[in-house]
C-alpha positions, 0 to 999 in steps of 0.5 A: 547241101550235095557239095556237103555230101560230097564232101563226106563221101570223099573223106570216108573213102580217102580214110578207107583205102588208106588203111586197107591199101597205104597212104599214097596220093590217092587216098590223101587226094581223096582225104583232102578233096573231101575236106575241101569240098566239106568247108566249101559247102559249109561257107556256102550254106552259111553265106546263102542261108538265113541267119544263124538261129533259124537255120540251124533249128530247121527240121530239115537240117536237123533231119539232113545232119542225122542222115549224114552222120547215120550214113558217115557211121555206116561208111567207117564201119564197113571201112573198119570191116573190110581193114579187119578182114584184109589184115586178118583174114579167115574162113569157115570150111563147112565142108566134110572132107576139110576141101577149103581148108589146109591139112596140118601136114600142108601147114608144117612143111610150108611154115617150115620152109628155110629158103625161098619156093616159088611156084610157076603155073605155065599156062595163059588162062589162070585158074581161080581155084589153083590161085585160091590154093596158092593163095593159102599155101602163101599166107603161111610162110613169106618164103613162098611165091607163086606166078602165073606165066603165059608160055607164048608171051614168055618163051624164054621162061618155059624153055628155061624149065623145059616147059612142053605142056600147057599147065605145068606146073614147076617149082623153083627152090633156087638150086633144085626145081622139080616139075609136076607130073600130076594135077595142080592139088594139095595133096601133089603140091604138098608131097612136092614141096616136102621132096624138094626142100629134103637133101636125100631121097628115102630108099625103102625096100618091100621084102616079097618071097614069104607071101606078103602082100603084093604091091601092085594088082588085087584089092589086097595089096599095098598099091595104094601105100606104094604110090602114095610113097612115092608121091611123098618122095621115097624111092620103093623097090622090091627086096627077096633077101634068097635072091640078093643073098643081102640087105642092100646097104642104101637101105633107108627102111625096111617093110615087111606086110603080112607074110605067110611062110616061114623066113630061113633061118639066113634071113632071120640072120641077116635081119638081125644084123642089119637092126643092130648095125642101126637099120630101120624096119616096119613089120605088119604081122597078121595073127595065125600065121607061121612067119618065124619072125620070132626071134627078131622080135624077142631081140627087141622084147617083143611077143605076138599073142597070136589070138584075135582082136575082138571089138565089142564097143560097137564104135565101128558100125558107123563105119561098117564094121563088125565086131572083128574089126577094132577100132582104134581112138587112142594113140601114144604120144609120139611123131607117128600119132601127135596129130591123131588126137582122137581120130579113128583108124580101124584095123580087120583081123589083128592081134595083140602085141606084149611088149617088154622094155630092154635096156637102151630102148624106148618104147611107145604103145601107138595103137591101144584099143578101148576096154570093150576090146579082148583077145578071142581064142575061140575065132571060130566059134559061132557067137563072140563072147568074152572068155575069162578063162581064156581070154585077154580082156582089153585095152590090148595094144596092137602097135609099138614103135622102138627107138634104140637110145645111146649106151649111157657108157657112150655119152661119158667117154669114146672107146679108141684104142691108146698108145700109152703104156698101162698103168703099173697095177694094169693087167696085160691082155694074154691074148694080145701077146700071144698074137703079138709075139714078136717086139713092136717098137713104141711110137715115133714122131714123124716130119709132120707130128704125127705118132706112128706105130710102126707095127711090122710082121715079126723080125729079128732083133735089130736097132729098128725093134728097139722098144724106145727111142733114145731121149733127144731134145726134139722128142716130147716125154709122152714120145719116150713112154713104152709102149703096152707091146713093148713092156716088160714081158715082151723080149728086147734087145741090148742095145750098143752105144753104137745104135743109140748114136745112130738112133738118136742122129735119126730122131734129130734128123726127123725133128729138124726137117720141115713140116706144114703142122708140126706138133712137138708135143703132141701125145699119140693118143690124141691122133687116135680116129674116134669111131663113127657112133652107129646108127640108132636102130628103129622099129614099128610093130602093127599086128595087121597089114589089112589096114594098109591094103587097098580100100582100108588104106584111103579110109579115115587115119589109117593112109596117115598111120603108115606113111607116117611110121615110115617116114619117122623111120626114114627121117628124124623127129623134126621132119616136117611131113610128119602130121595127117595128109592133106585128103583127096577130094571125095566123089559123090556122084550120084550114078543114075540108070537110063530107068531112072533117068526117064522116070525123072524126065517125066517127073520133071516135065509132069510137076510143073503142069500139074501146079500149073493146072492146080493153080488153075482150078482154084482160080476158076472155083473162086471166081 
């Protein structure tokens, strides 16, 4: 009976790491000993036992069999779990703030992952919670590996990637390593990645000098933003346009938060230029304020409203929010809000944005506030109460962002300047001929196919300003067409049998000699330089900078609405850091005063005695 058992034990287990593991020697090992051990026990029984018909009618027997088989059940089915949860695994974060779960962010831009990243922890003693990290970073994509070193039993590897502390942290992208100078987190982690698989650094420039918020120092700056910039990877600097009297061509994009004197006039100019030539530009623009940022904005069809956004839901007094403070769950479809569904982002003191659409542009509304929502234009009036007269009852939008699209002229055909002679029925431009006065030679072929416009400074008549070339048999026809500059109108000079002899031995002479790509019959036009197309400008409007300033900027989406805006500025649609930030791990410390602390010393030590005492008593009543 035990070598049954055995038997069935060995079999089982052979059958269960077979198909969790792989089918090497020892689950077939297993397998086999099992079977072996199964019929061995069972030629023994059948030898050493009564006959037949009474030994398999023992209750014993029939009871011994329901075991194994009961026992054999039980076996495979926790085999087939385990295979399950090997094969397919998954979790149930409970946890508020998502701590053991991947944000959507850290899934993108693993998943998007088109050449291998490993991950190197230097350090002798492995960590359980990084290689649990790790461990869901490498479920997401084949593409990503990770390895604990000990840096004293490989030296060669931490003097490889200039290793100096233990736990550093570095990866390895094949051509570009970067090193961690922070913590082992999602958040670190996550940002690297992104940096490291991108081919350019973002370049973006705060504009100072209008009493914007500053990036560094009090709760009303953007130190928060700034830094979680630069964890993302973009460059940051400080820009006063007075005092570089220019945009800075490396200039990726643009912010603008919360400024409180007037730009000059200068400004305004250069501004503008630097979004027509295809620049990208973030504004923050707190109501009540004389910034004179109007005449950038009406460029792109935009008007402030000027009056303050009122909350009248209560949908914010979960958070702490007064009426004053709108509380923002519905977002437009676009990159910058695809993955806010119905988060909550809040913005303190803002204003309404009116929006039209010119032609070439796409406008999306990100931020719409609920119906409960008005613009007040008495602020300052003791209770809040909704005007029709003068009021602007919600849904108001307080964000939009703006994508210049390509002229439709652009798509069908590409200006560049042709050669070839205007049609019979085609005016001249005046202009050109007034400052062209002089007779221009038409196109000639070089040694190497090329057309040439030998434009020169205006001369005397002479065989060299002839308008066009004498035929020869190496010119192509196209070759011989007049030029616009030398049509009709414009003087020219009898030419002499002489100089057409001249001309043309000269024409031959060119054709004849050697070249790398001669091309005969090629047309002047097709070697014209097609213009680079311009750069499609971009822009977000938010009317409130208070949202990215510290303390309101770590809250619930509003961190994710500003790094996501800039990022889509400084990026294309398909970048893959575009979606909610992984979210730093919440501290909820319960701070406790020496008073309380010896008030819970005392309780600690007074309960257990007092049950004890308690417990006591009624033992000695009940005797």
């Amino acid at each position: 009976m035990l070598l049954l058992w055995l038997g069935v034990l060995l079999g089982v287990a052979g059958v269960c790491a077979g198909l969790i593991a792989s089918w090497s020697a020892l689950p077939v090992g297993l397998v086999i000993g099992g079977c072996v051990l199964l019929g061995l026990g069972i030629l023994l029984q059948w030898q050493y036992s009564p006959p037949p018909d009474s030994w398999w009618r023992r209750r014993s027997i029939q009871a011994g069999t329901n075991s194994v088989i009961a026992a054999a059940a039980v076996i495979v089915i926790l085999g087939l779990i385990n295979f399950l949860a090997v094969r397919y695994p998954a979790q149930v974060d409970l946890t508020e703030a998502r701590l053991f779960s991947l944000a959507p962010q850290s899934k993108q831009v693993v998943r998007s992952l088109q050449q291998p990243l490993k991950v190197l922890i230097f350090d002798k003693v492995t960590d359980p919670q990084n290689r649990t990290l790790l461990e869901q970073y490498q479920r997401l994509s084949p593409q990503f590996e990770f390895e604990f070193v000990d840096p004293q039993a490989q030296p060669g590897l931490a003097q490889k990637y200039q290793v100096q502390t233990a736990g550093a942290v570095v990866l390895d992208a094949g051509a570009r390593t970067k090193t961690l100078d922070t913590a082992l987190t999602e958040v670190n982690l996550t940002a690297a990645i992104a940096n490291i698989v991108s081919d350019r650094q973002t370049q973006v420039f705060v504009i100072q000098g209008h009493g914007e918020r500053p990036i560094a120092g009090t709760q009303a700056s953007l130190s928060e933003a700034v830094e979680a910039l630069r964890r993302q990877g973009f460059k940051t600097e400080l820009l006063n346009i007075v005092e570089r009297q220019q945009i800075p061509e490396e200039t990726d994009v643009l912010i603008i938060a919360g400024p409180k004197r007037a730009f000059l006039p200068a400004e305004i100019k250069l501004l503008n230029g630097y979004l027509q030539q295809g620049g990208k530009a973030l504004l923050l623009l707190d109501p009540e304020t004389e910034h004179g940022l109007e005449p950038v904005l009406k460029q792109w069809g935009i008007t402030l409203d000027r009056r303050l956004v009122v909350d009248a839901s209560g949908s914010g007094q979960l958070l702490g929010l007064g009426p004053a403070v709108p509380v923002v769950l519905d977002y437009g479809p676009h990159p910058i809000t695809e993955d806010f569904a119905q988060g909550i982002s809040f913005f303190p003191l803002a204003q309404a944005l009116n929006v039209e659409q010119a032609p070439n542009q796409q406008v999306t509304e990100l931020l719409r506030t609920g119906g409960s929502s008005w613009a007040e234009s008495e602020p300052d009036s003791e209770q809040l109460q909704f005007d029709e007269q003068k009021d602007r009852q919600g849904p108001l939008v307080i964000g939009v962002a703006i994508q210049e699209l390509e002229p439709e002229s652009s798509a069908t055909q590409a200006p560049q300047k042709s050669d070839k002679a205007p049609a019979p029925n085609q005016p001249t431009d005046p202009q050109s001929q007034s400052a062209s006065p002089s007779p221009s030679p038409s196109p000639t072929t070089n040694g190497t196919g090329n057309a040439q416009s030998s434009a020169s400074p205006p001369v005397s008549p002479s065989p060299s300003a002839s308008p066009s070339a004498s035929p020869s048999p190496q010119s192509s026809p196209q070759a011989q067409a007049p030029s616009p500059e030398a049509s009709p109108q414009s003087p020219t000079a009898p030419k002499t049998p002489n100089e057409n002899a001249e001309q043309t031995a000269a024409s031959q002479s060119s054709a004849s000699s050697p070249s790398p790509k001669p091309s005969p019959n090629s047309k002047p036009a097709d070697f014209a330089v097609k213009p680079t197309p311009k750069p499609l400008a971009r822009l977000v409007v938010i009317g409130d900078s208070d949202f990215a300033s510290s303390g309101p900027f770590g809250q619930v989406l509003n961190g994710d609405l500003f790094l996501n805006a800039v990022t889509w500025l400084g990026s294309d649609e398909t970048n893959p850091s575009l979606s909610i930030r992984p979210k730093e791990v919440t501290n909820r410390r319960l701070q406790i005063t020496p008073q309380r602390q010896r008030l819970l010393t005392i309780l600690g030590a007074l309960l257990p005695v007092s049950a004890l005492g308690i417990a006591v008593t009624l033992w000695w009543q009940r005797r």
